[in-house]
C-alpha positions in Angstrom: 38.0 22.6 1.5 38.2 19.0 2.9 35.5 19.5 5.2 32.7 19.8 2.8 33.0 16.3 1.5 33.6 14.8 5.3 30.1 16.9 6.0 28.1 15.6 3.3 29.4 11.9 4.4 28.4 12.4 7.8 25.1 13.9 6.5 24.5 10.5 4.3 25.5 8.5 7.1 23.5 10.2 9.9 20.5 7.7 11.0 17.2 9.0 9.6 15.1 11.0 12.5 12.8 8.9 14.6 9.4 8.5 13.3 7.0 11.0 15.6 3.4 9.2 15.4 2.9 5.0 15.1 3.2 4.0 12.1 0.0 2.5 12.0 -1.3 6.6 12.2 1.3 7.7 9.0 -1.1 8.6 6.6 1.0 7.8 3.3 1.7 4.6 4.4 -1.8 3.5 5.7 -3.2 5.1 2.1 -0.8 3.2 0.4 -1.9 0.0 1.9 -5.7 1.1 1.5 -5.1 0.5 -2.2 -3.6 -2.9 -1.6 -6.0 -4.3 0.3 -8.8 -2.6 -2.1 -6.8 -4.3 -5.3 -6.8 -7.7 -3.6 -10.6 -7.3 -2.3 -11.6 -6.7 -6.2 -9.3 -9.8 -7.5 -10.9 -12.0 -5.3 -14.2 -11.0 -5.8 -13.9 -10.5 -9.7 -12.8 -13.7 -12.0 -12.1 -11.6 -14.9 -9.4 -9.7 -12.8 -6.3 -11.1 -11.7 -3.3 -9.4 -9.4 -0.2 -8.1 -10.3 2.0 -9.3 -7.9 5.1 -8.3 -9.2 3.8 -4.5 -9.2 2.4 -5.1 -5.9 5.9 -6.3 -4.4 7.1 -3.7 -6.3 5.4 -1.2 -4.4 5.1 -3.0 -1.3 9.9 -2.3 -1.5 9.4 1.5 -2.4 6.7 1.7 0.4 9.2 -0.1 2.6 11.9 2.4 1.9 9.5 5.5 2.3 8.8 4.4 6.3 12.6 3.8 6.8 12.7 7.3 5.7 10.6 8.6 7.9 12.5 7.1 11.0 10.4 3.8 11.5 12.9 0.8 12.2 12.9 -2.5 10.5 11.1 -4.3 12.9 8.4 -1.4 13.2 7.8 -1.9 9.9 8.0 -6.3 9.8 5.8 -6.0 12.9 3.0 -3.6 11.5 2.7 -5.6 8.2 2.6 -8.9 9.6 -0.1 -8.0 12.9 -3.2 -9.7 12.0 -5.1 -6.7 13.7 -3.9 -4.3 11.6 -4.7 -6.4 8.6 -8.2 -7.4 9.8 -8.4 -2.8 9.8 -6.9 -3.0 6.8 -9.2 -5.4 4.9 -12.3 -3.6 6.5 -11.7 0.1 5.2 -11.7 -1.7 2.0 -14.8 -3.8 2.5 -15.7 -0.2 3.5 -14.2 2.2 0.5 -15.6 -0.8 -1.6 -19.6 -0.9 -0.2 -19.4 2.6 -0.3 -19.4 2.2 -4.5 -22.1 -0.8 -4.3 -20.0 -4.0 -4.3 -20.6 -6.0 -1.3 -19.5 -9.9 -1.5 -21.9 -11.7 -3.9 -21.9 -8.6 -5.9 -19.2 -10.0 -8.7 -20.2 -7.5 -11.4 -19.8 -4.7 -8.8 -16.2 -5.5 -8.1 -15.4 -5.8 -11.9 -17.1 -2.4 -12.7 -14.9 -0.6 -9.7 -11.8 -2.9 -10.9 -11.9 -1.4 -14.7 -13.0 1.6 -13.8 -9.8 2.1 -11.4 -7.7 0.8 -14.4 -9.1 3.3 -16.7 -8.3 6.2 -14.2 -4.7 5.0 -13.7 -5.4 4.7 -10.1 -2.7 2.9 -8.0 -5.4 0.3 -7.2 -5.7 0.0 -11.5 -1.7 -0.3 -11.7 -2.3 -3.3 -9.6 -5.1 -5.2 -11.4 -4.9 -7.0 -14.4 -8.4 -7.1 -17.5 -8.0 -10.9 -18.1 -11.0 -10.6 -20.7 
């Protein structure tokens, strides 16, 4: 049975389908970003937390991977994370998810509380934030 193996090649090999909404619409991904842009929100607005950026370009690859899974091209994906509209969205659903738990800009101790309470849950947003005290 040759076949099987030549299959299972072509299978690999086959191009991944073509992505079937915009991939500013794919829920995982924009979720995924959410908690970015909440993690940086927090470190900017908290002195005692700091950014992992290692973790965040770690996750930043795998989410990367998952849209090229999903069908999305190279430059769909180079084009949605550098479109300074669809970071501008980005930052204000976190301004949003953030207000929404009582830290608005000025509000320092608000953005620590949220930041240490998503690193005591575990929370993607937590993995991402470093306790500097």
């Amino acid at each position: 049975m040759k076949t099987l193996p030549l299959i299972a090649a072509l299978m690999i090999a086959a191009p991944a389908p073509a992505a079937d909404m915009p991939i500013n619409k794919e829920p995982h991904i924009n979720h995924i970003l959410l908690q970015g842009f909440i993690g940086d929100a927090i470190a900017d607005n908290c002195p005692a937390l700091e950014p992992r950026k290692l973790r965040a370009l770690g996750e930043l690859n795998k989410l990367r991977s998952y849209a090229l899974e999903k069908g999305y091209t190279t430059a769909q994906v180079r084009a949605f994370v550098t479109d300074k509209t669809e970071k501008a969205r980005g930052k204000a659903e976190a301004a949003a998810w953030l207000k929404d738990r009582g830290a608005e800009p000025g509000k320092t101790d608000a953005y620590c509380r949220i930041g240490r309470e998503e690193i005591a849950k575990e929370s993607l947003i937590g993995y991402l934030l470093r306790d500097t005290e």
